[in-house]
N, C-alpha and C positions, 0 to 999 in steps of 0.2 A: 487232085490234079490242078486247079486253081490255082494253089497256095504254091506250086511247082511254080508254075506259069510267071503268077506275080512277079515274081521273088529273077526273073531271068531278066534279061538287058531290054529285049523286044514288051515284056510285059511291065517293067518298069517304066518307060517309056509313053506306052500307051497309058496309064493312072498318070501319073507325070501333065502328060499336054490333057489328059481330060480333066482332070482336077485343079488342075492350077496350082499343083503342091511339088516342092522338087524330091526326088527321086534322091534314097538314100548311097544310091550307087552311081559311084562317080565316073562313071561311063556310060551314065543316060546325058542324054543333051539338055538345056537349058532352057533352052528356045523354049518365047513365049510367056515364060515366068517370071512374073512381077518379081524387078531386081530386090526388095523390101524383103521377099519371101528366102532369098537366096542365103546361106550361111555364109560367112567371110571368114578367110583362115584368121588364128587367133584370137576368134569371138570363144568367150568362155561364157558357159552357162551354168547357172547356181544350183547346185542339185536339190532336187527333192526333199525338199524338212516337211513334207506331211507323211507320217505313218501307215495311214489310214484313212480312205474316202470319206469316211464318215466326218472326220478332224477338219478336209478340205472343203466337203458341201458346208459347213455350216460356217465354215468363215466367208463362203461365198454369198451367204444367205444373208450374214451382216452387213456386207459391201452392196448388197444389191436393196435392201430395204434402206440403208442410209440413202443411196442413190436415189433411187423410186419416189419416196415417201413425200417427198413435196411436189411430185407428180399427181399423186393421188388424192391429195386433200384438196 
């Protein structure tokens, strides 16, 4: 029942202003939503080249230990 809910304009809506994420339905309202978080026509986004989580955590795990690392010492 939930997954019904979400997914309609009233429950889109309510996740929407609680979460401060926008609503992939475009007849939820805006309001409130950090303009940053907002999609802009004609923004393209790069698809997906990892396969496989496992291919993406550990490229994650390089970028986060190069970062870190002189944190730590």
């Amino acid at each position: 029942m939930f997954l019904n809910w979400i997914m309609t304009k009233e429950g889109g809506q309510t996740f929407s202003s609680s979460y401060g994420y926008p609503s992939l339905r475009t007849d939820v309202s805006t309001e409130g939503i950090l303009p940053i978080m907002l999609p802009r026509p004609g923004d393209v986004y790069p698809e997906w080249k990892y396969d496989d989580f496992g291919q993406l955590q550990g490229e994650m795990r390089k970028v986060a230990a190069k970062v870190f690392a002189p944190l730590l010492k």
